[in-house]
TORFIRO-193518 format. One record per atom (N, C-alpha, C): x, y, z; residue in three letters. Coordinates in nm, 3 decimals. Layout:
BEGIN
+---------+---------+---------+---------+
!       X !       Y !       Z ! residuo !
+---------+---------+---------+---------+
!       X !       Y !       Z !     ala !
...
+---------+---------+---------+---------+
% end
This chain:
BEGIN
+---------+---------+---------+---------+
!       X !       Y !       Z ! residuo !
+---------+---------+---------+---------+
!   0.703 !  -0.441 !   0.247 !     unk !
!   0.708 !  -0.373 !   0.120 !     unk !
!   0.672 !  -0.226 !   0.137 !     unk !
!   0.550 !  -0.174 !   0.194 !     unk !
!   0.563 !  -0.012 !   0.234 !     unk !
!   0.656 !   0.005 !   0.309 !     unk !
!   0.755 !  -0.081 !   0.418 !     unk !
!   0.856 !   0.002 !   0.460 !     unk !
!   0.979 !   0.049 !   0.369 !     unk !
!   0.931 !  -0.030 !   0.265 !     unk !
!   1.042 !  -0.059 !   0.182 !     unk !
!   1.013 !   0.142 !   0.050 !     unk !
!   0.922 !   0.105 !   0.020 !     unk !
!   0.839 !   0.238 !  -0.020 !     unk !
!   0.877 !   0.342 !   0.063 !     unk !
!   0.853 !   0.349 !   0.198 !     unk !
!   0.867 !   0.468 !   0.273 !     unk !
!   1.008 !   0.524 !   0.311 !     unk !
!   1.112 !   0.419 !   0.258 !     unk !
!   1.233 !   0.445 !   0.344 !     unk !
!   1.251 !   0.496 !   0.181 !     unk !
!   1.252 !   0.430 !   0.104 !     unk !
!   1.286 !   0.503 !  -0.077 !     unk !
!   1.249 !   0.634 !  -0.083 !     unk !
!   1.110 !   0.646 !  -0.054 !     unk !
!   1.058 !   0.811 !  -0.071 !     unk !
!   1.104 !   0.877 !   0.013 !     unk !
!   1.138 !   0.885 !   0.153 !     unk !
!   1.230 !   0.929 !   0.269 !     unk !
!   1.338 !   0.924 !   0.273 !     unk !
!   1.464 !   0.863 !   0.114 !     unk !
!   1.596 !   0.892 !   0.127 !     unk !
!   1.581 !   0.935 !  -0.034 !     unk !
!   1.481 !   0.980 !  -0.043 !     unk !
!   1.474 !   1.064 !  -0.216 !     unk !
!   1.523 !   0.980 !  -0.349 !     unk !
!   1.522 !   0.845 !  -0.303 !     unk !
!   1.556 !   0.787 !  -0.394 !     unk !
!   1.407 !   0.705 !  -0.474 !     unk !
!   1.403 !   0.799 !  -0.581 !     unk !
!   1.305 !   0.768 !  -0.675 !     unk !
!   1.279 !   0.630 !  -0.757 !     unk !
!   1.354 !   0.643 !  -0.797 !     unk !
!   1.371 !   0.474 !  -0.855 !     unk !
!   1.335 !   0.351 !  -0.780 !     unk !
!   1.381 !   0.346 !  -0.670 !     unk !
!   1.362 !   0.276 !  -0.601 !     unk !
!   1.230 !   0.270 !  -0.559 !     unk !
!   1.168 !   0.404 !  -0.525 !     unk !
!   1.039 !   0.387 !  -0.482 !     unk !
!   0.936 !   0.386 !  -0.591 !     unk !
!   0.969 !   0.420 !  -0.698 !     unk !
!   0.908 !   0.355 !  -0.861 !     unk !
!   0.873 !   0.215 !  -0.869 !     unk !
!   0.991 !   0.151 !  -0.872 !     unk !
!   0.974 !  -0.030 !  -0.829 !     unk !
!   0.931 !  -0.079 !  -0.684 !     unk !
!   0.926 !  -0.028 !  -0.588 !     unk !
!   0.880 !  -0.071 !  -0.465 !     unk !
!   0.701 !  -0.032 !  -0.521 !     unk !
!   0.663 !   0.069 !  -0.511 !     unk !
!   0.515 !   0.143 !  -0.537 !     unk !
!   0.409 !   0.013 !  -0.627 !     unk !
!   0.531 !   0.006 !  -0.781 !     unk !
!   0.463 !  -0.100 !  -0.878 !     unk !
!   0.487 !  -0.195 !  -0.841 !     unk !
!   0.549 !  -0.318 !  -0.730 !     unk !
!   0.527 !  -0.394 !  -0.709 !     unk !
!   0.442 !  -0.416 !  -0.606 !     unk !
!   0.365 !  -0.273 !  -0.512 !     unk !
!   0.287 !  -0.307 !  -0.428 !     unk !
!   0.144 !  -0.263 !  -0.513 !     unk !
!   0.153 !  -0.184 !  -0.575 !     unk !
!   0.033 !  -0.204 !  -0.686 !     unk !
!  -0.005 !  -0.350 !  -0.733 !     unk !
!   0.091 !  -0.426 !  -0.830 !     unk !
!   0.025 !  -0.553 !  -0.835 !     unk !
!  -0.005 !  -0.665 !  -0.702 !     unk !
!   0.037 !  -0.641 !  -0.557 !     unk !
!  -0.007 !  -0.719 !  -0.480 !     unk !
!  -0.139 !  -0.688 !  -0.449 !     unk !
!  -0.116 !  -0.508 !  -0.437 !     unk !
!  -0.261 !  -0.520 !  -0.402 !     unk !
!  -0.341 !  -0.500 !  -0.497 !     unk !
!  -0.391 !  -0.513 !  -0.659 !     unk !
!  -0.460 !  -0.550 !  -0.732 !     unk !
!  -0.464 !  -0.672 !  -0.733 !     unk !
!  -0.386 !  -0.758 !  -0.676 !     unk !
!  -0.426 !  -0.906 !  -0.705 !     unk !
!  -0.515 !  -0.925 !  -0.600 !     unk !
!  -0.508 !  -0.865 !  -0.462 !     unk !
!  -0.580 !  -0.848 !  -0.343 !     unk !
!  -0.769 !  -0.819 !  -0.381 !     unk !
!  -0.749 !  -0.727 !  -0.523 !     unk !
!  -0.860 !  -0.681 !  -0.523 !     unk !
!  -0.863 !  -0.522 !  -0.473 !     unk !
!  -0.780 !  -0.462 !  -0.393 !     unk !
!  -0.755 !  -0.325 !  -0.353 !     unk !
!  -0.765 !  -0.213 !  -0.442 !     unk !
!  -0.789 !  -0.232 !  -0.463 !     unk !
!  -0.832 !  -0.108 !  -0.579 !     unk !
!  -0.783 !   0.032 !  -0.530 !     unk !
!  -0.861 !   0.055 !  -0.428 !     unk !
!  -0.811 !   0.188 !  -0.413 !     unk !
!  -0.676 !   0.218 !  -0.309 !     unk !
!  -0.632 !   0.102 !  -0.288 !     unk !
!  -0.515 !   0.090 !  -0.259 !     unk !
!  -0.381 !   0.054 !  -0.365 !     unk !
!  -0.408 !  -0.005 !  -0.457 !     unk !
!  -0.355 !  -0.024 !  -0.564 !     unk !
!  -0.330 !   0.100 !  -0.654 !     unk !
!  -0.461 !   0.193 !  -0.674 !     unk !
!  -0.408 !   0.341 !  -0.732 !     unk !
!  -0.360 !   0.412 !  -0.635 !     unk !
!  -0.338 !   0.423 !  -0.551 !     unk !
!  -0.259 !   0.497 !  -0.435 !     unk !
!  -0.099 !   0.448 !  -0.451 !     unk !
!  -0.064 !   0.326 !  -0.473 !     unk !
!   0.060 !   0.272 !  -0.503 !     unk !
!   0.059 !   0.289 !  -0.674 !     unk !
!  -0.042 !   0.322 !  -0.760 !     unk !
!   0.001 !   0.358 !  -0.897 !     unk !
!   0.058 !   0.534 !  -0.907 !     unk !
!  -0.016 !   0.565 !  -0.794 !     unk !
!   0.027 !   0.712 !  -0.779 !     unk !
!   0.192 !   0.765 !  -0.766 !     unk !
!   0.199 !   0.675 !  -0.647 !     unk !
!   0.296 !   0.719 !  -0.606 !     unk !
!   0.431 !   0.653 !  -0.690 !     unk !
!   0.411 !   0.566 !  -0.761 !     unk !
!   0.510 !   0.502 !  -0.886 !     unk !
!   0.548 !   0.661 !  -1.002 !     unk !
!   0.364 !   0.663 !  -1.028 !     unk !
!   0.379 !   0.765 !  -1.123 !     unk !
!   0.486 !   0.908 !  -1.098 !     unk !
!   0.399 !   0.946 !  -0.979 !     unk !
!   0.497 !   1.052 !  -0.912 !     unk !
!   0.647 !   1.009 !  -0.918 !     unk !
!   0.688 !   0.937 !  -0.838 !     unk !
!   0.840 !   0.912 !  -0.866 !     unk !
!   0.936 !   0.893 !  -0.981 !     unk !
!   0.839 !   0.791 !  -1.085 !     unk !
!   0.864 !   0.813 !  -1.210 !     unk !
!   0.947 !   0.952 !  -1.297 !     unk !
!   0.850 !   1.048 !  -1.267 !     unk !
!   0.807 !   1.154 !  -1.273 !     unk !
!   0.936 !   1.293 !  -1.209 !     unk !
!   0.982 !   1.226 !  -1.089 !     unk !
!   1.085 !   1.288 !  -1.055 !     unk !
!   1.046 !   1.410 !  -0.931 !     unk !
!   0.879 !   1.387 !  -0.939 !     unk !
!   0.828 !   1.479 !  -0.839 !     unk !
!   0.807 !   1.389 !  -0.659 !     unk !
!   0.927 !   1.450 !  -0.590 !     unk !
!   0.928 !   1.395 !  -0.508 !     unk !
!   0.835 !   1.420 !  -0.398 !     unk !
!   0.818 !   1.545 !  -0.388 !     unk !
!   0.673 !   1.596 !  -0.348 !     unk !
!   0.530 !   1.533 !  -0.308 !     unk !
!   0.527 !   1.489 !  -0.496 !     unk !
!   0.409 !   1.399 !  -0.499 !     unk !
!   0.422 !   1.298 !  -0.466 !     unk !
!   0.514 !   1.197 !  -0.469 !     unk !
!   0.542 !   1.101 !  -0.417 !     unk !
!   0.532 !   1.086 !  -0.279 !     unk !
!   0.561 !   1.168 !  -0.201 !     unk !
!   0.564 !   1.136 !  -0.056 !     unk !
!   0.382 !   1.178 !  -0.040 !     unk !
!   0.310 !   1.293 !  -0.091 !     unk !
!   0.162 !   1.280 !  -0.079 !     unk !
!   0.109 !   1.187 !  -0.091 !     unk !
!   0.137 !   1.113 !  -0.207 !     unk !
!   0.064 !   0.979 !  -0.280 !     unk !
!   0.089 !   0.865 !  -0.167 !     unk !
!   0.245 !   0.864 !  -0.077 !     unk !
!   0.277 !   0.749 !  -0.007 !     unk !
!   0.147 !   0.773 !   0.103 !     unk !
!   0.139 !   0.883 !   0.164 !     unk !
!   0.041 !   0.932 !   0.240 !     unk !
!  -0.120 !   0.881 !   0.261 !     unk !
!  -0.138 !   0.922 !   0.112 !     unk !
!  -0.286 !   0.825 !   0.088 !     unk !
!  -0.230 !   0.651 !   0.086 !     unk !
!  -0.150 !   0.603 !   0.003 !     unk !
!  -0.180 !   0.468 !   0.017 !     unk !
!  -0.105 !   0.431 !   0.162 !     unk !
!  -0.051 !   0.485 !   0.245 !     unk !
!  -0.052 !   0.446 !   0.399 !     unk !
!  -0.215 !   0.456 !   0.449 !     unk !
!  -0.264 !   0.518 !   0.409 !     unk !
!  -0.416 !   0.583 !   0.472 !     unk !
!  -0.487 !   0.432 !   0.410 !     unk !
!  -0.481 !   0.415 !   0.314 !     unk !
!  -0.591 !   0.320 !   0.230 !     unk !
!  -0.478 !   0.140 !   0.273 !     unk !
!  -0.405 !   0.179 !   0.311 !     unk !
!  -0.349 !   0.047 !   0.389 !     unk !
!  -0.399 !   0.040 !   0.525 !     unk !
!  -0.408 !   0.144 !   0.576 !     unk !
!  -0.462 !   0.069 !   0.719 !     unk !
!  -0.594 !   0.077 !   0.709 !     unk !
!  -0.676 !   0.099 !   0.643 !     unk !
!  -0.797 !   0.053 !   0.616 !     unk !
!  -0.829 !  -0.068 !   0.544 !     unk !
!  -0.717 !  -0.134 !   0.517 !     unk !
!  -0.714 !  -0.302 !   0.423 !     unk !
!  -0.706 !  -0.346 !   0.511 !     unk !
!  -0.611 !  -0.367 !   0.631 !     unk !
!  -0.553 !  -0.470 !   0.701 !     unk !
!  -0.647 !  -0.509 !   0.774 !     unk !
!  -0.723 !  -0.436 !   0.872 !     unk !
!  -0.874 !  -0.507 !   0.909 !     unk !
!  -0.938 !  -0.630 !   0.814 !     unk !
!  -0.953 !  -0.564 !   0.744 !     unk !
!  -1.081 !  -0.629 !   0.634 !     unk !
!  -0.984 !  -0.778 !   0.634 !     unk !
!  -0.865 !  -0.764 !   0.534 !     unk !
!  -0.774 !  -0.879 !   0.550 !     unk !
!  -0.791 !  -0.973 !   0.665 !     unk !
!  -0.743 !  -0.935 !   0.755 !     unk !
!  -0.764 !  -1.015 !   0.917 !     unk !
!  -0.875 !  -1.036 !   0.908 !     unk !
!  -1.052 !  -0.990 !   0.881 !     unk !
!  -1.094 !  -1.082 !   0.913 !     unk !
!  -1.140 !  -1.223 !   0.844 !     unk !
!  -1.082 !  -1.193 !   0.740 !     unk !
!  -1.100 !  -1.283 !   0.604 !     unk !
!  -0.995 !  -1.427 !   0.626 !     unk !
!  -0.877 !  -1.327 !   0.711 !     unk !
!  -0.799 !  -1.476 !   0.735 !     unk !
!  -0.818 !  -1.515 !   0.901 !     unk !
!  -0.968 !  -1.494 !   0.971 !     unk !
!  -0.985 !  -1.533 !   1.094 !     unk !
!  -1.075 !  -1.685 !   1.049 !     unk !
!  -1.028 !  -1.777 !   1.127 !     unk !
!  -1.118 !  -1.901 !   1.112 !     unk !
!  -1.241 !  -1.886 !   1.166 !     unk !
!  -1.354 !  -1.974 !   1.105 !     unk !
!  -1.476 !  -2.002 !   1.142 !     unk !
!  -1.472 !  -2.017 !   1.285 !     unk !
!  -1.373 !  -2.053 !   1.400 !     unk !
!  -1.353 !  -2.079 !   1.468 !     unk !
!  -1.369 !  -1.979 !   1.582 !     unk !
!  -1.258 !  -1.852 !   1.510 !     unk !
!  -1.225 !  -1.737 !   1.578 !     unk !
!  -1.339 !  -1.671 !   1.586 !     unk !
!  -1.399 !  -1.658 !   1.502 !     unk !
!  -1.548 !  -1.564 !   1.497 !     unk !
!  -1.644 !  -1.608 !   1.535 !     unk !
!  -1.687 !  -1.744 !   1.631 !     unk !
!  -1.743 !  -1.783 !   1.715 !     unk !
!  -1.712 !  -1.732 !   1.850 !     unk !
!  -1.535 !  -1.791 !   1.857 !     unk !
!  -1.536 !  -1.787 !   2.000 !     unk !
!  -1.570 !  -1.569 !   2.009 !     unk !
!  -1.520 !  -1.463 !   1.922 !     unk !
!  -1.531 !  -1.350 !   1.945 !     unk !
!  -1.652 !  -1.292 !   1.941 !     unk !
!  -1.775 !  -1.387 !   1.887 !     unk !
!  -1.926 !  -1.343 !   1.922 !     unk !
!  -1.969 !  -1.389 !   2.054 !     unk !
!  -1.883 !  -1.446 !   2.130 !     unk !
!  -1.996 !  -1.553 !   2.245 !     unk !
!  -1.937 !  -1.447 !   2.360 !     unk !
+---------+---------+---------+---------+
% end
């Protein structure tokens, strides 16, 4: 779904990255992401908006505040298992 975002805001097609942005907003509010979720409300807004500019800034931060999720994610979906054998 951000590739999907990044290739929209990178072929200037706004719309597209309007509906890509708000549908990664509600994944990651359902996630709990918050500040990944306004980073994808941003960049909706911006496109919305017609400012393509902002849009590609805004993609910027929520790339930034995505790779700071995906850790956390992984270790939430590591088994009780995994985090034994990676303490011993």
């Amino acid at each position: 779904m951000l590739e999907a975002a990044r290739a929209a805001v990178g072929q200037g097609d706004l719309a597209r990255a309007a509906l890509t942005a708000h549908t990664l907003q509600g994944i990651l509010g359902n996630l709990g992401a918050v500040r990944a979720a306004d980073a994808a409300h941003e960049v909706e807004r911006a496109a919305r908006e017609g400012d393509l500019h902002g849009a590609r800034e805004s993609l910027h931060r929520l790339e930034a505040e995505i790779e700071r999720l995906v850790p956390a994610l992984a270790a939430l979906l590591e088994s009780p298992t995994d985090r034994e054998a990676a303490a011993e």
